[in-house]
mmCIF entry with sequence, helices, sheets and N, C-alpha, C, O atoms, coordinates in Angstrom:
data_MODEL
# 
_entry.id   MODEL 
# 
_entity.id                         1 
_entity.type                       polymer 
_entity.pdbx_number_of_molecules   1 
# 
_entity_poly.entity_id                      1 
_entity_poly.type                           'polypeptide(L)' 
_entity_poly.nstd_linkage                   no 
_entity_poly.nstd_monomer                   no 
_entity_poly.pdbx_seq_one_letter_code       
;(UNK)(UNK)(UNK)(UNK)(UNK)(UNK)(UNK)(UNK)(UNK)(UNK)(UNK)(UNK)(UNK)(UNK)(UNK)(UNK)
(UNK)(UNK)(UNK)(UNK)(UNK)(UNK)(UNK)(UNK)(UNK)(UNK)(UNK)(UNK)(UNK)(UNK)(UNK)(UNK)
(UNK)(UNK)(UNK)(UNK)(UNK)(UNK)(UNK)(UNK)(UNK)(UNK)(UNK)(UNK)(UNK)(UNK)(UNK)(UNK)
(UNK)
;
_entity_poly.pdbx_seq_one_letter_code_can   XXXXXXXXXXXXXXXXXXXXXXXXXXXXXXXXXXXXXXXXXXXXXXXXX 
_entity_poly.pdbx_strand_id                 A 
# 
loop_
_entity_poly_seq.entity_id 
_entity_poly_seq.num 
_entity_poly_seq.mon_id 
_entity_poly_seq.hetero 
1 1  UNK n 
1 2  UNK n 
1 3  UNK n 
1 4  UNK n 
1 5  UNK n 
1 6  UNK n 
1 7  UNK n 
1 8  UNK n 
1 9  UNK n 
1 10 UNK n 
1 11 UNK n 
1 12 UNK n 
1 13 UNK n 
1 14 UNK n 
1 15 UNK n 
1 16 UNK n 
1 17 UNK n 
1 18 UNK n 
1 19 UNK n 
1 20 UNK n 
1 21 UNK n 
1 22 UNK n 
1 23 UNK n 
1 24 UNK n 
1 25 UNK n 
1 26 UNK n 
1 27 UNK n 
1 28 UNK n 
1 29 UNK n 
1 30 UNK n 
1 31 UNK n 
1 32 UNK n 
1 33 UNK n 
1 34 UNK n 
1 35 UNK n 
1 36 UNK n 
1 37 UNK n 
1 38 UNK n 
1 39 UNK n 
1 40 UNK n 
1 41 UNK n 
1 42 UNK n 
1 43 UNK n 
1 44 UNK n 
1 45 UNK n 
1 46 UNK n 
1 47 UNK n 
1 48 UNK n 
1 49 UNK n 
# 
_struct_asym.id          A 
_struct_asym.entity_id   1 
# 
loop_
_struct_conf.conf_type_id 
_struct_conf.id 
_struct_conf.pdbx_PDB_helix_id 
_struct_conf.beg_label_comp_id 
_struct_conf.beg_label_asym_id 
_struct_conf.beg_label_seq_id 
_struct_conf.pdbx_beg_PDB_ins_code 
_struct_conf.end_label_comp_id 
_struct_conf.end_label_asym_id 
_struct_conf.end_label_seq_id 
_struct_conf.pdbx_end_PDB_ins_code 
_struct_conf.beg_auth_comp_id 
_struct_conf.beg_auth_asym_id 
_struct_conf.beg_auth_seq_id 
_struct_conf.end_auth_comp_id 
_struct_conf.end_auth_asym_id 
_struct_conf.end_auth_seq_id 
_struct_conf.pdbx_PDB_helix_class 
_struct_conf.details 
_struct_conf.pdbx_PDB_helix_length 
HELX_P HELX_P1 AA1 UNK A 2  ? UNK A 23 ? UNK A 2  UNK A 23 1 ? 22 
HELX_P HELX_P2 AA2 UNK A 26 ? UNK A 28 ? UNK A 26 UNK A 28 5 ? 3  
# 
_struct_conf_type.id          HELX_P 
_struct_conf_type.criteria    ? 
_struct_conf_type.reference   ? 
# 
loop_
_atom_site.group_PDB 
_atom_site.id 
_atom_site.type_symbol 
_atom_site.label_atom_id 
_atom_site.label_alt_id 
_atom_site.label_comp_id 
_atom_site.label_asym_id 
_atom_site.label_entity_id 
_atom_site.label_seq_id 
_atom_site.pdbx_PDB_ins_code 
_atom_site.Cartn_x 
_atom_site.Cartn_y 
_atom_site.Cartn_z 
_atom_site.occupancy 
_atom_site.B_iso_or_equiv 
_atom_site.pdbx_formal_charge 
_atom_site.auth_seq_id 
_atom_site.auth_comp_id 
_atom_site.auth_asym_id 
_atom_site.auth_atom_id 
_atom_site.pdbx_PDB_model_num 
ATOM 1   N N  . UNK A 1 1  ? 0.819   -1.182 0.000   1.00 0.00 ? 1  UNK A N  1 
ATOM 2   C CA . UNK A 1 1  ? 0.000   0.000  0.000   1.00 0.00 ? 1  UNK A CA 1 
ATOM 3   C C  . UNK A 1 1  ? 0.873   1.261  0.000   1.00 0.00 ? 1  UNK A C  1 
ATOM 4   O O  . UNK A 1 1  ? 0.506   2.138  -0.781  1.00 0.00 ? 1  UNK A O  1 
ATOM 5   N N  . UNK A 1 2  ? 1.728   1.452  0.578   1.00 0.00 ? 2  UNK A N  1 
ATOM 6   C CA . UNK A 1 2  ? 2.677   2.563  0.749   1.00 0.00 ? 2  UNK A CA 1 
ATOM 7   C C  . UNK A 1 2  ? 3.453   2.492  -0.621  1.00 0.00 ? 2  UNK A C  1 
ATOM 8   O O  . UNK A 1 2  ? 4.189   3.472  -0.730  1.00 0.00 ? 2  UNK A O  1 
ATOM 9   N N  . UNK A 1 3  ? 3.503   1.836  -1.452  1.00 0.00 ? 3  UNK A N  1 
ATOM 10  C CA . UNK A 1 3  ? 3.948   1.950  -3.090  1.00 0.00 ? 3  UNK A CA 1 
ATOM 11  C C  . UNK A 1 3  ? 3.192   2.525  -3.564  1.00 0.00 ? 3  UNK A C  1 
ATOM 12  O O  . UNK A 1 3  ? 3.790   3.301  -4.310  1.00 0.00 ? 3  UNK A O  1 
ATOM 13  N N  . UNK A 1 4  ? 2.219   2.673  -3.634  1.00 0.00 ? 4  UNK A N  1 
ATOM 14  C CA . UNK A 1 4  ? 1.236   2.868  -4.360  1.00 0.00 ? 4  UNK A CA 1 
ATOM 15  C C  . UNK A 1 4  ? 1.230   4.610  -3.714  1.00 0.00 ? 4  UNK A C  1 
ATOM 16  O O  . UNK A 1 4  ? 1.314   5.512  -4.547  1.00 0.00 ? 4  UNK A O  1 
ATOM 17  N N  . UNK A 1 5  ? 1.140   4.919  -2.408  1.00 0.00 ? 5  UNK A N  1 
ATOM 18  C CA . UNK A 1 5  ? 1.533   6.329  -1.673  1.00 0.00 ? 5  UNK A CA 1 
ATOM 19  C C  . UNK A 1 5  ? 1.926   6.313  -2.423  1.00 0.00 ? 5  UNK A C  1 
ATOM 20  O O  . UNK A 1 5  ? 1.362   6.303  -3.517  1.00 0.00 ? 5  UNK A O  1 
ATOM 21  N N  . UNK A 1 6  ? 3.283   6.302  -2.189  1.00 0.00 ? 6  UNK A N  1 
ATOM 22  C CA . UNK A 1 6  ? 4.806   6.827  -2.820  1.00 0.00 ? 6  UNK A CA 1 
ATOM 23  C C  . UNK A 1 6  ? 4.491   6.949  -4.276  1.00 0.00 ? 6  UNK A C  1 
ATOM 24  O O  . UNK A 1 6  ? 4.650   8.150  -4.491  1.00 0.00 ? 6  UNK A O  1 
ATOM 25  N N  . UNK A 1 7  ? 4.111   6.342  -5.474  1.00 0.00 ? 7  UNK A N  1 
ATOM 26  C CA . UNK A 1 7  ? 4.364   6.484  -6.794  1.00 0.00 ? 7  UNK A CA 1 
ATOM 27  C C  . UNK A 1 7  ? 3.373   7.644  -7.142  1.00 0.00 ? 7  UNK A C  1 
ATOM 28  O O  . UNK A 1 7  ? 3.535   8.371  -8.123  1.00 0.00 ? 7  UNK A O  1 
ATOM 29  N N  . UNK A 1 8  ? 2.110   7.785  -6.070  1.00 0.00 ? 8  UNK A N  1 
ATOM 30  C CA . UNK A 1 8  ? 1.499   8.859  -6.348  1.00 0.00 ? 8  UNK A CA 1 
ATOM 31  C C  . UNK A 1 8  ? 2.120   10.477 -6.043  1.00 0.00 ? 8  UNK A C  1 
ATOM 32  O O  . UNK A 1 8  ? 1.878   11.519 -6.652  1.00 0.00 ? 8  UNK A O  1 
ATOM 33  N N  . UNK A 1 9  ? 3.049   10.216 -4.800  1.00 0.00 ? 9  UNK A N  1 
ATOM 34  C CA . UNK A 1 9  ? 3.716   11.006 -4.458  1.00 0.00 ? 9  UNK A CA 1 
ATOM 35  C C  . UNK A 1 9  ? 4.394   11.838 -5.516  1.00 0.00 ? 9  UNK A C  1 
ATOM 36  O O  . UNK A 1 9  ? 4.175   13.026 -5.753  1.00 0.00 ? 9  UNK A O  1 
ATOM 37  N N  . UNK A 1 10 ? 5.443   10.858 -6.250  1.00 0.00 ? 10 UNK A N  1 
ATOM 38  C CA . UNK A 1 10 ? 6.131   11.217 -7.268  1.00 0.00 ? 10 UNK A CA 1 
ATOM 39  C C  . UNK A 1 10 ? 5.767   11.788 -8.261  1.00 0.00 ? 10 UNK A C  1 
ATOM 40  O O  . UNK A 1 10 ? 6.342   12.666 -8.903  1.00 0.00 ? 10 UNK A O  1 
ATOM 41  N N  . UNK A 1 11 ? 4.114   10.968 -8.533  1.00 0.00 ? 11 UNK A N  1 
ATOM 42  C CA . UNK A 1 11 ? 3.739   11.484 -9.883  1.00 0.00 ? 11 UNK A CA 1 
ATOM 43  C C  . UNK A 1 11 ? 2.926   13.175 -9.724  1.00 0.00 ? 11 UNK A C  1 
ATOM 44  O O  . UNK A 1 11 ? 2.605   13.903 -10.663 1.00 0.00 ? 11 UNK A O  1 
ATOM 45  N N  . UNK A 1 12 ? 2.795   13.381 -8.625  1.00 0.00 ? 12 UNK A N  1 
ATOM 46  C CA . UNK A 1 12 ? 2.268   14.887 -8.441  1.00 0.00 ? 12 UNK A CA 1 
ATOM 47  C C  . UNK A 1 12 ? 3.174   15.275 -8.272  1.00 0.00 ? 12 UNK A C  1 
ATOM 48  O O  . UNK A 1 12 ? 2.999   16.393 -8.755  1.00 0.00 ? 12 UNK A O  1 
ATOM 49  N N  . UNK A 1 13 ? 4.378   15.267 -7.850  1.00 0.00 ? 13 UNK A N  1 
ATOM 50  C CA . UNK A 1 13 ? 5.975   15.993 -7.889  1.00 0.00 ? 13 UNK A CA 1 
ATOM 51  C C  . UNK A 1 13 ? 6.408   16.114 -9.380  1.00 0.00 ? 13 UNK A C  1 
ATOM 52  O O  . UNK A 1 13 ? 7.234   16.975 -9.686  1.00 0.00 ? 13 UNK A O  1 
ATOM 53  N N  . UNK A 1 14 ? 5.941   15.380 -10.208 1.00 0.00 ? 14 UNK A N  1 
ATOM 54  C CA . UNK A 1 14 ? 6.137   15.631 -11.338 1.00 0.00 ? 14 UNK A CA 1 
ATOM 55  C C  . UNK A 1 14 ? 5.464   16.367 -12.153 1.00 0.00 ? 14 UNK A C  1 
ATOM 56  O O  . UNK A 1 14 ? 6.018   16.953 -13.083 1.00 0.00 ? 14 UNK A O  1 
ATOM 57  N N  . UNK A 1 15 ? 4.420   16.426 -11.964 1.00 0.00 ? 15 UNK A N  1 
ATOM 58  C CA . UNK A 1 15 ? 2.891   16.952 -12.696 1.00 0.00 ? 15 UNK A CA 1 
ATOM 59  C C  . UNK A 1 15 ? 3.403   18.535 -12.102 1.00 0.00 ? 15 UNK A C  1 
ATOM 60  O O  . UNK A 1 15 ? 3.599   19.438 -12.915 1.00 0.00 ? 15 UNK A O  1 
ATOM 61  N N  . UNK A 1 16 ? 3.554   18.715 -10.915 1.00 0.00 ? 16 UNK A N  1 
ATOM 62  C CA . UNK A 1 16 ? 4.204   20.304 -10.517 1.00 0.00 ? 16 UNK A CA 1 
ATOM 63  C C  . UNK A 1 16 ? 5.139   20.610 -11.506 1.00 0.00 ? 16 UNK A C  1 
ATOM 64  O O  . UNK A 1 16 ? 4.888   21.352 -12.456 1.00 0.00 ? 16 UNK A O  1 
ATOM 65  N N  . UNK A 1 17 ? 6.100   20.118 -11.331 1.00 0.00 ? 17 UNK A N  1 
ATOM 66  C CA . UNK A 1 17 ? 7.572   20.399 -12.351 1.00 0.00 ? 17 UNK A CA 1 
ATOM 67  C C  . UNK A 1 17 ? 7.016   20.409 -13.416 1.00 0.00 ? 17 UNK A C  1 
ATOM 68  O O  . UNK A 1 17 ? 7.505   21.324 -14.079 1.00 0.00 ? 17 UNK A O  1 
ATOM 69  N N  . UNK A 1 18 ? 5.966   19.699 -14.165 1.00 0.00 ? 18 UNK A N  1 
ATOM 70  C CA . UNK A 1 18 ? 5.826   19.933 -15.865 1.00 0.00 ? 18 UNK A CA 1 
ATOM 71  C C  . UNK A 1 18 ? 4.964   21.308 -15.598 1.00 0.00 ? 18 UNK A C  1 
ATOM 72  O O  . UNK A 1 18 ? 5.053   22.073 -16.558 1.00 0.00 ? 18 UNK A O  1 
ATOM 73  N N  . UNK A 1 19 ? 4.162   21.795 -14.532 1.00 0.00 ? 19 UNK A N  1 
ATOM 74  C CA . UNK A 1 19 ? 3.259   22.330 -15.018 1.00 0.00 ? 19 UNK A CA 1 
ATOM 75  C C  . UNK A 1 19 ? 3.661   24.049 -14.874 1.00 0.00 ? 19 UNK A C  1 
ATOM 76  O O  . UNK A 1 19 ? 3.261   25.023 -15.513 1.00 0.00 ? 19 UNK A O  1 
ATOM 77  N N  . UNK A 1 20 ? 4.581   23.922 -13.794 1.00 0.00 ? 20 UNK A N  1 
ATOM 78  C CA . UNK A 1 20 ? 5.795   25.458 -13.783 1.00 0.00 ? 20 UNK A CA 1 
ATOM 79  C C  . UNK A 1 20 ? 6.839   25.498 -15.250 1.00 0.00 ? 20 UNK A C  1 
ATOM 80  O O  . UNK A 1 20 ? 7.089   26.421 -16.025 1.00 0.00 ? 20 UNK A O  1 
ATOM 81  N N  . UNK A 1 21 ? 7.192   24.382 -15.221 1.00 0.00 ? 21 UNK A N  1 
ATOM 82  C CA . UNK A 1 21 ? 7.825   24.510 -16.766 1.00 0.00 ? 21 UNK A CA 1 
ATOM 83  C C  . UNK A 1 21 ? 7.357   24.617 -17.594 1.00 0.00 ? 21 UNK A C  1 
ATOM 84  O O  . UNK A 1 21 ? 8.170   25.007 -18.432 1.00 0.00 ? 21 UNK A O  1 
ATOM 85  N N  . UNK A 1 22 ? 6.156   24.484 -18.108 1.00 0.00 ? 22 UNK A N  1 
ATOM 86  C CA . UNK A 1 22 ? 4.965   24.444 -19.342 1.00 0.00 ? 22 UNK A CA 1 
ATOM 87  C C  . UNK A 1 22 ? 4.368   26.334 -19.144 1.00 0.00 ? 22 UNK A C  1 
ATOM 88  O O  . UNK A 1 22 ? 4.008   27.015 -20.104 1.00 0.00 ? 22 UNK A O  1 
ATOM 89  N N  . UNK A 1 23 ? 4.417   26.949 -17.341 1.00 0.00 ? 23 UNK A N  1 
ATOM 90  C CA . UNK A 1 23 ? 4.177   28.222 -17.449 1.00 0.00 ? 23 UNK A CA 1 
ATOM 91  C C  . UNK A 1 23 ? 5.171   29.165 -17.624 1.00 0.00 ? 23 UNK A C  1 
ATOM 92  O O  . UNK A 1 23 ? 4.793   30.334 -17.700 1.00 0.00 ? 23 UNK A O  1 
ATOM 93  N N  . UNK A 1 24 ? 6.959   28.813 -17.750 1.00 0.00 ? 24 UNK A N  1 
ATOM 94  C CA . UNK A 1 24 ? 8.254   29.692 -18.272 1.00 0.00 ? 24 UNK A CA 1 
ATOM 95  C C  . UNK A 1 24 ? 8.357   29.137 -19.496 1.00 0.00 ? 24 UNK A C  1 
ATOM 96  O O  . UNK A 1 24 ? 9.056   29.874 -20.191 1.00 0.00 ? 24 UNK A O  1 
ATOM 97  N N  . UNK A 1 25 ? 8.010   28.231 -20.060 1.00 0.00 ? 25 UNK A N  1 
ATOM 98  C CA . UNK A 1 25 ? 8.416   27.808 -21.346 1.00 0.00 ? 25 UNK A CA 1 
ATOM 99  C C  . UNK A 1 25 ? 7.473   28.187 -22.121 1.00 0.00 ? 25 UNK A C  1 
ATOM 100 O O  . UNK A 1 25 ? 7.928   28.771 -23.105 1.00 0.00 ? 25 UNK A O  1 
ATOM 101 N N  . UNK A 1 26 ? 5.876   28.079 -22.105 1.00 0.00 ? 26 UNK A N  1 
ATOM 102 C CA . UNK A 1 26 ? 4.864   28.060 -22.698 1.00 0.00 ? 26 UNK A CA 1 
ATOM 103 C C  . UNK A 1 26 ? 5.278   29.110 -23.883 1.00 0.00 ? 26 UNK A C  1 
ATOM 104 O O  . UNK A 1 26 ? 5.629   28.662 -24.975 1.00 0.00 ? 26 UNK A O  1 
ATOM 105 N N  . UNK A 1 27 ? 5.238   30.264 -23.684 1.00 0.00 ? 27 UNK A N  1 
ATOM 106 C CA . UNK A 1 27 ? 5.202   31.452 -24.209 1.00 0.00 ? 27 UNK A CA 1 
ATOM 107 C C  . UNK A 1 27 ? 6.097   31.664 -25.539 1.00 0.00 ? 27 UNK A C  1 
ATOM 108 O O  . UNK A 1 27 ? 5.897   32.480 -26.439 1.00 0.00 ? 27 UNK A O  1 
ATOM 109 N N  . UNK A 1 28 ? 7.363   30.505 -25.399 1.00 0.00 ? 28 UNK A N  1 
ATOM 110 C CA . UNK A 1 28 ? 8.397   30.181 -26.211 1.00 0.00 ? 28 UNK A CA 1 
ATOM 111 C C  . UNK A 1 28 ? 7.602   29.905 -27.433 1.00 0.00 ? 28 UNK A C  1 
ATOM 112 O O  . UNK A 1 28 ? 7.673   30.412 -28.552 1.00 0.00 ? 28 UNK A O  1 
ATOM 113 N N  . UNK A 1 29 ? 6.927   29.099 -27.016 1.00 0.00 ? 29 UNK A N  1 
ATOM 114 C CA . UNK A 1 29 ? 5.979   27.936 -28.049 1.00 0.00 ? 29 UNK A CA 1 
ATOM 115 C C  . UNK A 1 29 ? 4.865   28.461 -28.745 1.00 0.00 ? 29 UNK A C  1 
ATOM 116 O O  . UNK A 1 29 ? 4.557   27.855 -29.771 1.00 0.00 ? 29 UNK A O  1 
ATOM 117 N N  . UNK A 1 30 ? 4.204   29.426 -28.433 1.00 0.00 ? 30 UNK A N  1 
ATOM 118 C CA . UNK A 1 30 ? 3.272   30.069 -28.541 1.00 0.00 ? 30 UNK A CA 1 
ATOM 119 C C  . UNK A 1 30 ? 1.681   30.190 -27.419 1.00 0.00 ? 30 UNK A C  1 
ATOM 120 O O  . UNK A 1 30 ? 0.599   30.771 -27.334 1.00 0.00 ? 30 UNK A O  1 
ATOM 121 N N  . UNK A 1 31 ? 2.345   29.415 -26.901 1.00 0.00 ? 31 UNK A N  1 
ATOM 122 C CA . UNK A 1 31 ? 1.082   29.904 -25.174 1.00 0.00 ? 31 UNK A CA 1 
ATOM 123 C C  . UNK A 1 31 ? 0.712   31.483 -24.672 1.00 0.00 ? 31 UNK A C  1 
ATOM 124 O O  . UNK A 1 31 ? 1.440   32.071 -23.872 1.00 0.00 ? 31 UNK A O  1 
ATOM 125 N N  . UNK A 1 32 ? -0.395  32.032 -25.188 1.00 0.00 ? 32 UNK A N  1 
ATOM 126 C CA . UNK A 1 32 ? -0.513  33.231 -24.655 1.00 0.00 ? 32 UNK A CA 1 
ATOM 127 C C  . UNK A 1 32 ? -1.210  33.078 -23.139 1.00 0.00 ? 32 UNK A C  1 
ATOM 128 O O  . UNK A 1 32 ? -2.365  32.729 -22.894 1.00 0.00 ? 32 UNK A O  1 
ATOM 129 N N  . UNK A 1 33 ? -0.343  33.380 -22.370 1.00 0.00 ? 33 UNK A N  1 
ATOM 130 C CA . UNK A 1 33 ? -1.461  33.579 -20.985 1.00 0.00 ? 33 UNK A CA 1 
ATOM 131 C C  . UNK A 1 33 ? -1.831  34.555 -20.209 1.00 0.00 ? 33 UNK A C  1 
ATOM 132 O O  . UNK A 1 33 ? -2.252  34.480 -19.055 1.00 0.00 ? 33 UNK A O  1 
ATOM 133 N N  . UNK A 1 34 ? -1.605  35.812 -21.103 1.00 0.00 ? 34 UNK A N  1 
ATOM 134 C CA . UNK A 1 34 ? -2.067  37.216 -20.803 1.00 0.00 ? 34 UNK A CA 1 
ATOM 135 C C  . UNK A 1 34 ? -4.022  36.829 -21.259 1.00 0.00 ? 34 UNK A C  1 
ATOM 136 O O  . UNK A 1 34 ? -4.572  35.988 -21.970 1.00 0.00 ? 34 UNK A O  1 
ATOM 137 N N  . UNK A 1 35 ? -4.483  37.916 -20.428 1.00 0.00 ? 35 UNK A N  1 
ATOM 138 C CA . UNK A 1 35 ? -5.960  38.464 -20.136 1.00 0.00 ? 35 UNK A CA 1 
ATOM 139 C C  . UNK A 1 35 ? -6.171  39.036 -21.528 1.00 0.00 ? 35 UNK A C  1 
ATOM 140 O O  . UNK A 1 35 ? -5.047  39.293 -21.960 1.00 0.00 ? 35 UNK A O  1 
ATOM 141 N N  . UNK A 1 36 ? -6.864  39.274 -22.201 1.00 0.00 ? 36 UNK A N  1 
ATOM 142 C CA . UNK A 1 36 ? -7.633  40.586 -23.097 1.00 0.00 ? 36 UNK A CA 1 
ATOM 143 C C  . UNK A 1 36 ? -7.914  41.421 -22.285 1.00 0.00 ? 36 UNK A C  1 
ATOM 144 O O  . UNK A 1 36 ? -8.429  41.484 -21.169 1.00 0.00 ? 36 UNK A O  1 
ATOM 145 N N  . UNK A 1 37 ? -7.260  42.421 -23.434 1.00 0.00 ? 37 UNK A N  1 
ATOM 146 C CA . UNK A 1 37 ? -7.258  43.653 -22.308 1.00 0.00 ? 37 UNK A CA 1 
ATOM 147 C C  . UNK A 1 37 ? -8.253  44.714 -23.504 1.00 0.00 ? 37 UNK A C  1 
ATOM 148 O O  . UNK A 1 37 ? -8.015  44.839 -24.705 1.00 0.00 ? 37 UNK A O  1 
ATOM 149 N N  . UNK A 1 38 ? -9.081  45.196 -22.925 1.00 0.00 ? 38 UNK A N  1 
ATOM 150 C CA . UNK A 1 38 ? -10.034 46.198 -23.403 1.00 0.00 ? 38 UNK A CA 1 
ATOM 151 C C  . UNK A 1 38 ? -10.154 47.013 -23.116 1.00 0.00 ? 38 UNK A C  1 
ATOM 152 O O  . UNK A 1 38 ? -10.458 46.942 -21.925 1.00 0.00 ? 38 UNK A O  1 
ATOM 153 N N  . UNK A 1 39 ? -10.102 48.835 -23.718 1.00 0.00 ? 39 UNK A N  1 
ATOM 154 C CA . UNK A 1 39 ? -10.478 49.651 -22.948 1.00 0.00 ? 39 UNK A CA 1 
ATOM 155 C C  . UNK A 1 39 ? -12.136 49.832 -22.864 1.00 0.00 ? 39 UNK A C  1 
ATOM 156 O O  . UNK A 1 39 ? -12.891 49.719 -23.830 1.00 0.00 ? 39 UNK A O  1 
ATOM 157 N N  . UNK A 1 40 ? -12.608 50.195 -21.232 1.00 0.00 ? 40 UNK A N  1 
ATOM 158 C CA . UNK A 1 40 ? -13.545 50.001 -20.661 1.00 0.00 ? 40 UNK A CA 1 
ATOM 159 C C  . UNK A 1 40 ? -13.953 51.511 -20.200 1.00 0.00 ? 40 UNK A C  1 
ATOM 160 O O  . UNK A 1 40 ? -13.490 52.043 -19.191 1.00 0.00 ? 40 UNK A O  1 
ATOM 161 N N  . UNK A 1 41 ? -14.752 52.036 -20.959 1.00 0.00 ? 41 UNK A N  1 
ATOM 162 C CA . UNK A 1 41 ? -15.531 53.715 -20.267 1.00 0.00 ? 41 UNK A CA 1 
ATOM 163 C C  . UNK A 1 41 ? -16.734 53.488 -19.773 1.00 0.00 ? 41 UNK A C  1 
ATOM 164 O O  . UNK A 1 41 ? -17.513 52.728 -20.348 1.00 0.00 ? 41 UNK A O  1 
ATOM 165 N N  . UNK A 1 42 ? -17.006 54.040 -18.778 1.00 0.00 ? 42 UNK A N  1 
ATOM 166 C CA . UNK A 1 42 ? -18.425 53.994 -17.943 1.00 0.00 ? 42 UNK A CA 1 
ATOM 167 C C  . UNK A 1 42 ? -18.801 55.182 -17.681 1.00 0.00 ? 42 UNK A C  1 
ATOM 168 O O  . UNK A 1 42 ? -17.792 55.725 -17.231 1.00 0.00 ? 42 UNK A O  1 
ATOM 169 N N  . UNK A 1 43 ? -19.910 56.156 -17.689 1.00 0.00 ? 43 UNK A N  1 
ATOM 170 C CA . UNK A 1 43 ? -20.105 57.678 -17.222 1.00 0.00 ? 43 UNK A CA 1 
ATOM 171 C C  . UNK A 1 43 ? -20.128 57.298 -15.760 1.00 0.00 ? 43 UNK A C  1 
ATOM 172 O O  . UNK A 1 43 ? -20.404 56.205 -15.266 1.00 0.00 ? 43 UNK A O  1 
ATOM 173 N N  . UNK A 1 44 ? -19.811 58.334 -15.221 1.00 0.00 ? 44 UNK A N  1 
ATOM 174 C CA . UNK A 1 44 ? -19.760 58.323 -13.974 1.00 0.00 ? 44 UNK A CA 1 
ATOM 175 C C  . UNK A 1 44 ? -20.658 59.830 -13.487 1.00 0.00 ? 44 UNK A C  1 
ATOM 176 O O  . UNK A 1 44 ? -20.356 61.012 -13.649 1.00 0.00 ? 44 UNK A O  1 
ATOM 177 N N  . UNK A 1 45 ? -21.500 59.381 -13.032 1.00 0.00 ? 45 UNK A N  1 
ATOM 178 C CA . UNK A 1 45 ? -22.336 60.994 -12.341 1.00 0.00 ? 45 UNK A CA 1 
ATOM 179 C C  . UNK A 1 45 ? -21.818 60.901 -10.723 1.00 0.00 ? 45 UNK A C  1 
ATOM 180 O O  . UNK A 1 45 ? -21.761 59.970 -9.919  1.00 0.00 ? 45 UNK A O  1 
ATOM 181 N N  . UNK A 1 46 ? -21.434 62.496 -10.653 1.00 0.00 ? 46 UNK A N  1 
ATOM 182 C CA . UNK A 1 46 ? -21.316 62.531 -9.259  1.00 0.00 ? 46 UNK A CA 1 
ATOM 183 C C  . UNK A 1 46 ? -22.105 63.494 -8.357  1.00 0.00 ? 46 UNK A C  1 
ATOM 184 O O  . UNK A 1 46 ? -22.888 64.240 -8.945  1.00 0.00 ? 46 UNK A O  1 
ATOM 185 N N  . UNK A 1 47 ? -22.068 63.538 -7.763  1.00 0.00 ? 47 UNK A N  1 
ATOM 186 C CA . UNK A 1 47 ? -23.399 64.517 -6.770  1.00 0.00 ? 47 UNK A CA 1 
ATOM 187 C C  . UNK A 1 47 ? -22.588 65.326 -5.904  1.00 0.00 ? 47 UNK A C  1 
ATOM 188 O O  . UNK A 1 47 ? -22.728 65.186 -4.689  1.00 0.00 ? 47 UNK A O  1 
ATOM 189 N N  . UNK A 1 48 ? -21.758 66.156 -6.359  1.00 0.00 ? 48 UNK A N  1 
ATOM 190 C CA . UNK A 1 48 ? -21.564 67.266 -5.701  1.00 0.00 ? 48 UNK A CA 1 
ATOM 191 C C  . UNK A 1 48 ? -22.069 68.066 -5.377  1.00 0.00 ? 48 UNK A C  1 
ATOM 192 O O  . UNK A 1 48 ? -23.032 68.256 -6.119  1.00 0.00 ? 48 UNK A O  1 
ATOM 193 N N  . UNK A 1 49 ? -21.972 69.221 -4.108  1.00 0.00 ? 49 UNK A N  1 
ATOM 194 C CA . UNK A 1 49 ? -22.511 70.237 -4.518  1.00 0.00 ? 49 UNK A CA 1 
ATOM 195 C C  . UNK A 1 49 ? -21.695 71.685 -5.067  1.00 0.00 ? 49 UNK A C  1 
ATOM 196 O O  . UNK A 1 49 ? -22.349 72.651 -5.460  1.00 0.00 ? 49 UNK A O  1 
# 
């Protein structure tokens, strides 16, 4: 039973390491993981006096 721990252990120690390397490398490759960026106007009323 503790093999079975352990290999799971490893394999999420690994799945980390691919998945930080897949987010510095990505971009190389063509991975965009920037937002859309839009400009956004709203009126704004204010109630001064």
């Amino acid at each position: 039973m503790s093999r079975v721990f352990k290999f799971l252990a490893y394999l999420i120690v690994i799945a980390l390491i691919g998945l930080v390397g897949y987010a510095y490398i990505g971009p190389y490759f063509g991975a965009d993981f920037s937002p859309p960026q839009n400009e956004v106007r709203v009126p704004v009323t204010l109630d001064a006096n």
